[in-house]
N, C-alpha and C positions, 0 to 999 in steps of 0.2 A: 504493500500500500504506500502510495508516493506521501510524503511529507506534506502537509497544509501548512498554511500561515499563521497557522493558530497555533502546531506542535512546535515551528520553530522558534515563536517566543514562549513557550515554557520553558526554556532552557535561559531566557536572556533577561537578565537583570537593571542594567541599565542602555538606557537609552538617549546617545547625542542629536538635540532638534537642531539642526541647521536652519534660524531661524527666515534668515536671507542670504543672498551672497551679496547684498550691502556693506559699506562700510564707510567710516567720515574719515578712516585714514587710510593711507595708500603705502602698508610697510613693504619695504624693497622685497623680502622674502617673505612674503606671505600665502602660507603653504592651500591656501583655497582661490587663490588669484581673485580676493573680494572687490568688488567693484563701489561706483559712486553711491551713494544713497537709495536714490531713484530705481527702484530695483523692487521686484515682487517682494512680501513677505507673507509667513506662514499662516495662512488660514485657521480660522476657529473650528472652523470641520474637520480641517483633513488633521489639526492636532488632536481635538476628541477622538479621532480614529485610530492614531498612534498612543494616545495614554489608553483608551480601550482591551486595543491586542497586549498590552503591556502588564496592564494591571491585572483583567480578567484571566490572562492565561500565564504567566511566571510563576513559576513553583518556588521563586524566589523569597523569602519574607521579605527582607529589607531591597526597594529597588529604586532608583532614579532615574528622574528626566531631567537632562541637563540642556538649559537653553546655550547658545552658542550659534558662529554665525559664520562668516560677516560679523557685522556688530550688532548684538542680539537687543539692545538698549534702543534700538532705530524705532521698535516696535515700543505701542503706546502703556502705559501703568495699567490701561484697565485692561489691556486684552490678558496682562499676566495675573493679575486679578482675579478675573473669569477662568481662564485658565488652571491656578491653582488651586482653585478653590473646587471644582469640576473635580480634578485628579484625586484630589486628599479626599473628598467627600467620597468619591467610590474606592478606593487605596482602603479607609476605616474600614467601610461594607464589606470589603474581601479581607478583613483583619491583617491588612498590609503596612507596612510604613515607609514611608513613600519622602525622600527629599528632591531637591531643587535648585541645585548649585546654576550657576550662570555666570561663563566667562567672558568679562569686557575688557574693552581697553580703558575706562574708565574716565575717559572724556565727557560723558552725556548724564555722568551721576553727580547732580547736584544735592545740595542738602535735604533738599522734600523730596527727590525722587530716594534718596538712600530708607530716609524715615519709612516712606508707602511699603518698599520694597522687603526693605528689611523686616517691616511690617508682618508680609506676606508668606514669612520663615525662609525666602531666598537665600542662600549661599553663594558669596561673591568670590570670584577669582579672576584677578587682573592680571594682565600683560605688561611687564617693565621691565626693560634690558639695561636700569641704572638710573644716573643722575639726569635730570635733563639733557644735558650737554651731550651723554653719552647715547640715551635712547633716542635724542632725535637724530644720531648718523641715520637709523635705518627706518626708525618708526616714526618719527616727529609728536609734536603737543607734551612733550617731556612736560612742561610745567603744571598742565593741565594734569595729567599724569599725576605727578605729584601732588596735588591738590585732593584729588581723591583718596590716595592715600593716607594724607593726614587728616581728610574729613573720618575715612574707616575708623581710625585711632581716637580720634577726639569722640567719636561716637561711640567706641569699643564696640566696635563691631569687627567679627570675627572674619577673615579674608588668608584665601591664599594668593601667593603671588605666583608667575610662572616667568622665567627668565630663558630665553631664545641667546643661545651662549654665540656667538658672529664674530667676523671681522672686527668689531666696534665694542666689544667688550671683555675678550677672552683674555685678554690681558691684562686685564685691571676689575677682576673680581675681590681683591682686598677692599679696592677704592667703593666699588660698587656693596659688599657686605656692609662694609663701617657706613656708607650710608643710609642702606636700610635700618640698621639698627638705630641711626635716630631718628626716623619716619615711624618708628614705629612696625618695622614688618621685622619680624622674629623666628619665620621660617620662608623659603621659597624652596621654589623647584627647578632643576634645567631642564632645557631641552637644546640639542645640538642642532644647529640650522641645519636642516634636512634640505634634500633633492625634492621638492614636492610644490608644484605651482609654481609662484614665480622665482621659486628658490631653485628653480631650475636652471636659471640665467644669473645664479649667485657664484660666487666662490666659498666653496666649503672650507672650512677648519682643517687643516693637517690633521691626522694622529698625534702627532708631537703637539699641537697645535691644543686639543680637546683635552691631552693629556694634562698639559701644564695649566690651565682654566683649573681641573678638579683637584691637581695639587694646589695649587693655593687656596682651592675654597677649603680644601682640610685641613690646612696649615691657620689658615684665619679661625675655622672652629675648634683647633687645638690651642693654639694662642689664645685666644679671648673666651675660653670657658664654655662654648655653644653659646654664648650672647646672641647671634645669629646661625641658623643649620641650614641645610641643603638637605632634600629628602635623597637625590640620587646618589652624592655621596656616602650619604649616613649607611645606608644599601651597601654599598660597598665595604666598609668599614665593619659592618655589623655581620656580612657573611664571612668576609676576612676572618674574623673574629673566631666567630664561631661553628664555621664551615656550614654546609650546606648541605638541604635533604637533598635524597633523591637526583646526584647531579647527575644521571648517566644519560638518560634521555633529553639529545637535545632538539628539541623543538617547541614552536612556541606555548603549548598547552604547559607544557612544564616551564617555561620562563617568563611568563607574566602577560606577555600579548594572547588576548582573547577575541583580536578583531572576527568579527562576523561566529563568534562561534554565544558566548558569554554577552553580550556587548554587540551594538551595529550602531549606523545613527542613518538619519531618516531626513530629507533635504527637504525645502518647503515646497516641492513638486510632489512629494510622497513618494520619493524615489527610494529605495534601501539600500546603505552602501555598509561594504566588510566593515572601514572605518572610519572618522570623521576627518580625516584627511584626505587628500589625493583624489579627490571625489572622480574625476573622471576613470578611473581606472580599475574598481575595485564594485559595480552597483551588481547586486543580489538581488533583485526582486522588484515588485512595488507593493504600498499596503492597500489597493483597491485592485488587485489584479490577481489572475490566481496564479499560486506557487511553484515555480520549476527547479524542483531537487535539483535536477541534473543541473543544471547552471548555477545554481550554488557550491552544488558539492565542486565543481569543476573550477570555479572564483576563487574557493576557499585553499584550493590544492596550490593554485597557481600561487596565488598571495603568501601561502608560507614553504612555500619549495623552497630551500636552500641550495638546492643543487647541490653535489659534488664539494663543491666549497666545506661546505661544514665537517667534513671528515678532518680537516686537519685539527679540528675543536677534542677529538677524542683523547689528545696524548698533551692538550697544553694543561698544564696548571692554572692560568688563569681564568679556565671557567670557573671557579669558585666562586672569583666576584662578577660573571661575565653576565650580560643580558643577549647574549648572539644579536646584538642589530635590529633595527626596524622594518619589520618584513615590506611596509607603502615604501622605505627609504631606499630599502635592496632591491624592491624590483626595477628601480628607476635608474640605482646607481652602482654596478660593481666597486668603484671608488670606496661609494661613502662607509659600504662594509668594510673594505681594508682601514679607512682612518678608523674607523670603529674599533676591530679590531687589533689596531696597534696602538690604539690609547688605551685600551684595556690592560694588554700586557705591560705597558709600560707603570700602567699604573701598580699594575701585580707586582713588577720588582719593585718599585718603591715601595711599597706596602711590606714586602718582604723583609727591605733594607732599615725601615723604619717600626718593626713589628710591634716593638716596646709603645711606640705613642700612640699605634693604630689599636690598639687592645686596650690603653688604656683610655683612650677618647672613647671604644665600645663600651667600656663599661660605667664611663661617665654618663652617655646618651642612657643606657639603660637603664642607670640607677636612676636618673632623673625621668623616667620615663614611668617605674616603678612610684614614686613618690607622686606624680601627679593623679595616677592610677587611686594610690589611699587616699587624696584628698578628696577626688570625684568620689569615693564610697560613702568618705565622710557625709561629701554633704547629700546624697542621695539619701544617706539614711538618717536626716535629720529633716525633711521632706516628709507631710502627714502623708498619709494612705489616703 
């Protein structure tokens, strides 16, 4: 019996709405090639139709819809509104819990749009590649930028950051951390400019190049106590540390990518793609249309084949702290796997060279990780019934 559209979200848990492929900035390597404003966005139907398949069929308890874009903020306060309120309301009915994270560049969040939003239990994650100066080499409105992030802070309101590691900053992530840490932002994330939309006509990062970015973001969190972390280094750090399950099988289901299998995202055409990048190259299906296994199962092979390549993964040591590459990245770029891969190792002898401060940075992140852990219990159990 061929697969429906309905079995393949019981397996998927979260969900990226591609709200438009709008956008009020024009970042040099922005990996959805997001256009002017002026641009369709996501229907009040066709997204009821997507939190629908979502809600009513994920065997999942805890699931999300993540807005995301383009610039997801183009669209008005009340549509996310109606929206949310739609989702959560049938999410409780299915005894589900249901969040709403929503990545912007953070230009269009003023102080009543934060209040409504935040209002509305949203989860913010903004896009900053540093200081003004520094975020506008690729992405422009650094100030603006900035602005928003101190509004997050004076509001304490809770925000991830996401840092796009380029040309324009891989060398001056100390400069870039020390400034987070007086804005107010206390953890971010990288990501390595990828081969994907108009980061196709970019110049990628060396190996040596990606490498030396993630030594110094561990050198700054060894230095200044975790004042400020990085999630993908700590990852590092933390398998180092304490080796890893199950390394033998590599492929993506055991290293953390779950495009199209866990996880897809869903464009404001109701298109289905493996992942919320790359869009052109990766679409599974649509949600008003009926379902073709075979051209899923066929998408999903293509998009995580490693080819041949990955055999030399079997005898290195560095898979320990390795994530094997971005399966939208590799099929676009032999390249961008070899920098990958040589900033990994690279990073594995320093790790090695350094083991005393990388064990003992793991055990600083975890005790402090433990300790936040009993204070949340605290107060949960000081909270009436």
């Amino acid at each position: 019996m061929a697969m429906s559209l309905e079995q393949l979200f019981e397996s998927i848990g979260y969900v990226t709405l591609k709200m438009t492929p709008g956008c009020n900035l024009k970042c040099s390597y922005c990996n959805v090639e997001a256009l002017t404003p002026k641009t369709p966005k996501m229907e009040m139907g066709q997204y009821r139709r997507i939190a629908d398949l979502l809600i009513d069929n994920s065997k999942a308890h805890f699931i999300g819809l993540e807005f995301h874009g383009g610039e997801p903020l183009l669209l008005p306060d009340d549509w996310y509104e109606e929206a949310i309120t739609y989702a959560r309301t049938k999410a409780k009915a299915r005894n589900k819990v249901i969040e709403f994270p929503l990545v912007t560049n953070g230009t269009m969040l003023s102080e009543k749009r934060l209040d409504r939003l935040n209002g509305l239990g949203i989860r913010f994650c903004l896009s900053c590649d540093g200081p003004p100066a520094i975020n506008d080499e690729l992405r422009g409105a650094g100030e603006r930028v900035e602005r928003a992030l101190r509004l997050l802070r004076e509001k304490r309101v809770p925000k991830g950051v996401i840092t796009v590691l380029s040309p324009s900053n891989w060398h001056r992530m100390g400069e870039v951390m020390t400034w987070f840490g007086e804005i107010g932002v206390n953890d971010f994330t990288i990501n390595f400019m990828q081969p994907q939309g108009r980061g196709m006509e970019s110049t990628l990062l060396s190996g040596k190049q990606m490498f030396e970015a993630m030594r110094d973001i561990f050198e700054h969190m060894y230095e200044n106590d975790l004042a400020v972390t990085e999630a993908e280094t700590l990852l590092r750090v933390t398998r180092f540390a304490a080796g890893r399950e199950n390394p033998a099988p590599l492929h993506c289901s055991e290293f953390g990518c779950q495009a199209g299998k866990t996880y897809v995202a869903v464009d404001h055409h109701g298109v289905l793609h493996a992942c919320g990048t790359d869009l052109a190259n990766h679409p599974i299906g649509h949600v008003d249309k009926p379902f073709d296994e075979a051209h899923y199962n066929d998408t999903l092979a293509r998009l995580h084949d490693k080819g041949s390549w990955v055999v030399r993964c079997f005898d290195c040591n560095a898979k320990q702290i390795c994530n094997h590459s971005c399966p939208t990245s590799d099929y676009n770029s032999d390249d961008f796997k070899e920098y990958d891969c040589e900033s990994t190792k690279l990073l594995w002898e320093y790790f090695c060279k350094n083991a005393t401060r990388v064990n003992e940075l793991a055990d600083r992140y975890m005790s402090r990780r433990m300790q936040l852990r009993r204070r949340q219990i605290e107060v949960e159990e000081q909270v009436p019934a």
